[in-house]
C-alpha positions in Angstrom: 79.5 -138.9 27.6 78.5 -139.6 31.1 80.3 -141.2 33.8 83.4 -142.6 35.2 86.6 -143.0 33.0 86.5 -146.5 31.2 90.2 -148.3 31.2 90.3 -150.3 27.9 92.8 -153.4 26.8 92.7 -153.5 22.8 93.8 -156.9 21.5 95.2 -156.3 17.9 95.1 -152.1 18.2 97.4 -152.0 15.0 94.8 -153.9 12.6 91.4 -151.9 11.4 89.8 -152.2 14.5 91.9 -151.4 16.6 93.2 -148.7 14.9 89.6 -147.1 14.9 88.8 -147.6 18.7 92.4 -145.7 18.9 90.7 -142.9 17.2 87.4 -142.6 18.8 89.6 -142.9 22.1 91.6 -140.2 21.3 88.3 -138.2 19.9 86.6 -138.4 24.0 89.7 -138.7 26.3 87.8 -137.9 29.4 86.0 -141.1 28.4 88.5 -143.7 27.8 91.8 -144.6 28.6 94.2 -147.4 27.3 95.8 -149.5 30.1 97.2 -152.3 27.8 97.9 -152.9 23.7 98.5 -156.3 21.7 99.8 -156.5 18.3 101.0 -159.0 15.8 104.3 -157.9 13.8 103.9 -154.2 13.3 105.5 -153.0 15.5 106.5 -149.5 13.7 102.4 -148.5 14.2 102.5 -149.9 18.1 105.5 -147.7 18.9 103.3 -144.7 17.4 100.2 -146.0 19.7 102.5 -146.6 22.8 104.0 -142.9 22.4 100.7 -141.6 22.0 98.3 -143.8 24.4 100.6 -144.6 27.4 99.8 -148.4 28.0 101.1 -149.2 31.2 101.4 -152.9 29.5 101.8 -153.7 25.8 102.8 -157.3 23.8 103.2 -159.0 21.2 103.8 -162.3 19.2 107.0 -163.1 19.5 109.9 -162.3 21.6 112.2 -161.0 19.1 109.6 -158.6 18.3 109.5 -157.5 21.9 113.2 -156.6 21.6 112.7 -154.3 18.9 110.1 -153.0 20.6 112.2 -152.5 23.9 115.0 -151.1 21.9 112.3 -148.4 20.4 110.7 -147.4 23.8 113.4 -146.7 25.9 112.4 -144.2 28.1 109.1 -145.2 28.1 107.4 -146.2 31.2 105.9 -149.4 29.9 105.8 -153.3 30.5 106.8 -155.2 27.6 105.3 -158.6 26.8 105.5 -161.7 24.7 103.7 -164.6 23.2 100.5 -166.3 24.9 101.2 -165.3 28.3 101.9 -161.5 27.4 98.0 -161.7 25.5 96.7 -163.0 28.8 98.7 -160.7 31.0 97.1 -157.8 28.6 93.9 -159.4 28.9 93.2 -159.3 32.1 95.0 -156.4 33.5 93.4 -155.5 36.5 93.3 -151.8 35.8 91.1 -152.4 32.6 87.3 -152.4 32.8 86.3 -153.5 29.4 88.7 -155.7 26.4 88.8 -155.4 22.9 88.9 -158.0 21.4 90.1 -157.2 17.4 92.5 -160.0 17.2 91.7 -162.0 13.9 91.5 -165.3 13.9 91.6 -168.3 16.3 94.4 -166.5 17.8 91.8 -164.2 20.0 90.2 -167.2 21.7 92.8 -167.6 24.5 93.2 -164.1 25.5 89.8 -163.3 25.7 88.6 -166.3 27.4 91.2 -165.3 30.0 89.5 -161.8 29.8 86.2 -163.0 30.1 87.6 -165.0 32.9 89.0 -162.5 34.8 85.5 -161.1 34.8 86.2 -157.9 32.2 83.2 -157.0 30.0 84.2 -157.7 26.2 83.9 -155.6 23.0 84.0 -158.4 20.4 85.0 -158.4 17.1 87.0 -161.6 17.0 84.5 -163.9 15.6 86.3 -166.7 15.9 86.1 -166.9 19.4 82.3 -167.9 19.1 82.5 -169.7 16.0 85.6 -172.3 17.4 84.3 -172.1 21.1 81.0 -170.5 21.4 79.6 -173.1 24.2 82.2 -172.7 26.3 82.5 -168.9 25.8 79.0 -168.2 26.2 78.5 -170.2 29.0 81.8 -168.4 31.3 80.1 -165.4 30.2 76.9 -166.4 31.9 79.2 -167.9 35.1 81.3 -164.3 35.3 78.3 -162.5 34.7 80.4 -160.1 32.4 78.6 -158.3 29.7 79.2 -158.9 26.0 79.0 -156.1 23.2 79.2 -157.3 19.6 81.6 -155.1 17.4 80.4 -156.9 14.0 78.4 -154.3 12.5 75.7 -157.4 11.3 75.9 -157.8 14.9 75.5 -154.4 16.3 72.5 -154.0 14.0 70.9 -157.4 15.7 71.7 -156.0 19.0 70.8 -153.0 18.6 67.0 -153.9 16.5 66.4 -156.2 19.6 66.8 -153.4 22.4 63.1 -153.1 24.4 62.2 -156.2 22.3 61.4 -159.7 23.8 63.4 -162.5 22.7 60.5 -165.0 22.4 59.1 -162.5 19.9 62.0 -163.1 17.5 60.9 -164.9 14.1 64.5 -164.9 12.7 67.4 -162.1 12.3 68.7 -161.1 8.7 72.6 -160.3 8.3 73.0 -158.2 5.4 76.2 -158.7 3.3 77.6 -157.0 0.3 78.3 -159.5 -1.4 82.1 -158.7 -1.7 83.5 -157.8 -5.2 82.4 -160.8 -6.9 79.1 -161.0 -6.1 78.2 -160.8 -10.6 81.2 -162.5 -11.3 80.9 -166.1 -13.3 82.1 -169.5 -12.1 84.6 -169.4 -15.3 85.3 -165.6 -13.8 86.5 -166.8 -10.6 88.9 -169.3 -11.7 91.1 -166.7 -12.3 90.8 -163.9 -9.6 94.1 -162.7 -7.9 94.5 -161.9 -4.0 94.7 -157.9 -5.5 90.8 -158.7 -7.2 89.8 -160.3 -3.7 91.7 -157.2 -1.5 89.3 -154.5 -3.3 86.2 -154.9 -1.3 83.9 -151.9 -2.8 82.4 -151.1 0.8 84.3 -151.4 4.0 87.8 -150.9 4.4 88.8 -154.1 6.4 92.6 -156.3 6.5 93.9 -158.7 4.5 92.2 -162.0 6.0 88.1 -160.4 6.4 88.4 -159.2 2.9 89.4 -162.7 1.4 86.4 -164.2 3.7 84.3 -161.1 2.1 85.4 -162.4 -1.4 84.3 -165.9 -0.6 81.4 -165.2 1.9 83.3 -167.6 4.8 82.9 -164.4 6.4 79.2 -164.3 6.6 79.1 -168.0 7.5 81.3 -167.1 10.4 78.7 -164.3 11.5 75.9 -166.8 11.1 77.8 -168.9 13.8 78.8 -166.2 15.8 75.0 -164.8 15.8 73.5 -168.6 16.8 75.3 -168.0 19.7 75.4 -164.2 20.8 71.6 -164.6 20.0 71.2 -168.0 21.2 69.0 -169.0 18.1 69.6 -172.1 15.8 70.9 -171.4 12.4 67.2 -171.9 10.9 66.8 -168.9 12.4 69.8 -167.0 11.1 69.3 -165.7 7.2 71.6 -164.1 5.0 70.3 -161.3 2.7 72.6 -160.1 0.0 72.8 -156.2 0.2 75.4 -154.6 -1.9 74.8 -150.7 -0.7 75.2 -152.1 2.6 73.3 -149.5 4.3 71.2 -151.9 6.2 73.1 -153.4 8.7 71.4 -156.1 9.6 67.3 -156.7 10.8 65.2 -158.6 13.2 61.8 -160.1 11.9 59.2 -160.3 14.6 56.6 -162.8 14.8 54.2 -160.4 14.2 55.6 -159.4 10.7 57.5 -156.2 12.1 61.4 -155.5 11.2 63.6 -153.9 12.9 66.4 -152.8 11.4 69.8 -150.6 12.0 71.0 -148.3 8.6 74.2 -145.9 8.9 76.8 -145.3 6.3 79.7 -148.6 6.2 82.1 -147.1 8.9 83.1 -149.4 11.4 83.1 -146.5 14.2 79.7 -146.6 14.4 79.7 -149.8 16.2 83.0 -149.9 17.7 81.7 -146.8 19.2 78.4 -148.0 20.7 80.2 -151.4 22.0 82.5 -149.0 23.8 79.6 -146.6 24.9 76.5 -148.8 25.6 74.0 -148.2 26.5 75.1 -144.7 25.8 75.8 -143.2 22.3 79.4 -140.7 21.0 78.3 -137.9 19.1 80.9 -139.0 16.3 81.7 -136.9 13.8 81.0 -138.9 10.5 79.1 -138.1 7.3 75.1 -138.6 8.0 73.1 -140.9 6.1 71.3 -139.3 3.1 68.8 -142.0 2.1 67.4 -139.5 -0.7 71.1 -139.9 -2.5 71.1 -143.7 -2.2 67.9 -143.5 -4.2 67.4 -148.1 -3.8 68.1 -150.8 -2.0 68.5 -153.5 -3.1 68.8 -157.7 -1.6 69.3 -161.2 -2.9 69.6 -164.3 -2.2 73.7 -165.4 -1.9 74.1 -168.1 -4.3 75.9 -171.2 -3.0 77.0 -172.6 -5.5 79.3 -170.1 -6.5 80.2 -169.1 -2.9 80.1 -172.7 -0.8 81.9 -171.2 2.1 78.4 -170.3 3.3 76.7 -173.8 3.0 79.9 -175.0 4.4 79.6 -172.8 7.5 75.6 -173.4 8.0 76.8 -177.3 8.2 79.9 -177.0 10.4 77.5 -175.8 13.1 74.7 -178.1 12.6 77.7 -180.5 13.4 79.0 -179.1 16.0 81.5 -180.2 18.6 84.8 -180.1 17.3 83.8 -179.6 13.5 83.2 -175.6 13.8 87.2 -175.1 15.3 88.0 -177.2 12.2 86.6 -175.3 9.0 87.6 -172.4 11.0 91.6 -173.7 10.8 91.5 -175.0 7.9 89.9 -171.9 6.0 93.1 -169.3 7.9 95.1 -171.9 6.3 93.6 -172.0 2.9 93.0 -168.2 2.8 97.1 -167.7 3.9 97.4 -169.8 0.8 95.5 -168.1 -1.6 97.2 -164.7 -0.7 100.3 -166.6 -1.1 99.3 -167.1 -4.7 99.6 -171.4 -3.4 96.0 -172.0 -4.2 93.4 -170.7 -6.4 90.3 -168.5 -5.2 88.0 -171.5 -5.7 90.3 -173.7 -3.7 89.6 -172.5 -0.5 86.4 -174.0 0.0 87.3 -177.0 -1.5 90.5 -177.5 1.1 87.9 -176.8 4.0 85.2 -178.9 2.7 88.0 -182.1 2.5 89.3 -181.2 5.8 86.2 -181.2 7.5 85.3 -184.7 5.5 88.1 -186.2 7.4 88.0 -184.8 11.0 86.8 -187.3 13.7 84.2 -185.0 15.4 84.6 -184.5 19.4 82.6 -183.0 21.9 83.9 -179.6 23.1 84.4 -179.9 27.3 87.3 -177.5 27.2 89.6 -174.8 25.5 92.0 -177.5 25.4 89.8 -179.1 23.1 89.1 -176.9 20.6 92.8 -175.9 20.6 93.6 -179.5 19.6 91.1 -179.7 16.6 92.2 -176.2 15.4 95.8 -177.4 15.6 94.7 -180.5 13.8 92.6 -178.7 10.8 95.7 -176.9 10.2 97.8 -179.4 9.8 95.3 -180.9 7.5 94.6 -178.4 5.0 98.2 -177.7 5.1 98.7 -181.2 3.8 96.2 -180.9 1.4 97.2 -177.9 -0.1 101.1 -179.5 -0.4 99.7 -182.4 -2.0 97.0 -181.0 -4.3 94.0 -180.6 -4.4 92.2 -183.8 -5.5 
């Protein structure tokens, strides 16, 4: 690869993500170099990262998790940091050129609205962010001027299959999903699936929360939201195509009849490595696609009545306002619960569904805002699921 050295923040470097851009740093280190790490609670893997990557700043959630960490890298020449104001200090370190942002969850809004903010050009695969915020996010993207790659690989495919293309030539975009590993699986059958049945998605290798949103298809009603707005298209122009090789990433349908579309094998380097690269590509070393072995591909439509998450998510944003930030919460909450072996599989969309029901919907005219409603779905579903389900 060409051209200057590229400083990098990674928010959430010890979840999948972020443990893959670690690799593909450490695969072209005259390319990249890490400045500054966030984590959650595992801090055994960020001690490995720190030892190995350098960060001149690293942080975490809370501050007794900092102290471990302290105690663990003495000697190291590193800034320790906690909480809110350590994710912000991370994000918009003034050494780094471009963030990260792998945080899962409404958690990443904060830190890399402060990163967009402090005028850093963002590698996103916190979904969230634009799904609880996209207005606001989109629109200090515009105001900083800062260029946004999506990390998503349904995303990555759109971006990529609308490169040289004009946008008023767009009929509609088609995420591909796999259909997670229930996708043939009865009503009656999901009654009874476990948190283990929902964990073993039979493509991607993702953490705990994405592969319960897999499982229910919440995720791909998250990317629908997240696409409206990356894309700037209205969800009738946002369709989801069940694809369980998943070898097509995702497509764009021109007016015109042509698709577009991206294919690769399901390794999430591939676009963690163009968001990082762009408009370059890394010659990565991963197994080439051999179409002639996957002999078919097949596609569906996703069926909502088993999997309502989707519906759900198509509605949320026809709401708007406040009501996106709300499912969001209340489905972090209902999945926790469901991992937690608190609520059944088909309980999750349920618990957003009634939550939704009863917020009071609210324009979104700051961060503040949507940190309120997300506070407030929490508290809701929380409720709900303490009560029972009615």
């Amino acid at each position: 690869m060409t051209g200057p050295m590229k400083n990098l923040t990674i928010l959430g470097s010890t979840g999948s993500i972020g443990v893959s851009t670690l690799q593909i740093v450490e695969s072209f280190p005259d390319a990249y170099r890490v400045v500054a790490l966030t984590a959650g609670n595992n801090i055994d893997l960020l001690v490995e990262q720190v030892c190995k990557f350098r960060p001149q700043l690293v942080a975490v959630v809370s501050e007794q998790g900092a102290e471990r960490l302290a105690k663990r890298l003495q000697g190291q020449d590193v800034e320790i940091l906690s909480g809110v104001e350590g994710l912000i200090r991370c994000a918009t370190h003034d050494a780094s050129d471009m963030v990260v942002a792998a945080i899962v969850g409404a958690a990443g809004l904060v830190p890399t609205m402060a990163a967009i903010k402090a005028g850093k050009d963002i590698a996103l695969a916190n979904k969230e962010t634009l799904v609880t915020a996209g207005s606001l996010v989109m629109d200090e993207v515009a105001r900083q001027g800062v260029t946004m790659i999506p990390v998503d690989s349904e995303h990555s495919a759109v971006f990529q299959s609308l490169a040289g293309q004009r946008s008023e030539d767009v009929r509609r975009i088609i995420l591909t999903a796999s259909g997670g590993p229930f996708r043939q699986h009865s009503l009656q059958q999901l009654k009874s699936v476990t948190p283990a049945d929902a964990l073993a998605h039979p493509n991607w290798n993702m953490g705990n929360k994405i592969s319960i949103d897999s499982a229910t298809m919440m995720n791909k009603g998250l990317e629908v939201i997240e696409a409206c707005w990356l894309f700037n298209l209205p969800a009738e122009q946002v369709a989801v195509h069940i694809h369980p090789e998943s070898i097509i990433h995702s497509m764009v349908e021109y007016k015109d009849g042509a698709v577009l579309a991206q294919l690769g094998v399901p390794d999430m380097k591939t676009p963690i490595a163009y968001a990082l690269s762009w408009p370059q590509r890394l010659p990565l070393d991963l197994q080439p696609l051999d179409l002639c072995r996957a002999e078919k591909l097949t596609f569906a439509e996703p069926d909502l009545e088993r999997f309502p998450c989707l519906q759900l998510a198509y509605q949320a944003f026809a709401a708007g306002g406040t009501v996106p930030a709300v499912m969001n919460a209340a489905n972090e909450v209902a999945v926790e619960a469901f991992l937690q072996q608190r609520l059944d599989f088909l309980g999750i969309p349920k618990v957003i569904e009634q939550v939704v029901a009863r917020h009071q919907r609210e324009e979104l005219v700051a961060i503040d805002k949507v940190l309120q409603a997300d506070l407030a779905g929490r508290q809701e579903a929380r409720n709900l699921i303490r009560e029972g389900l009615k």
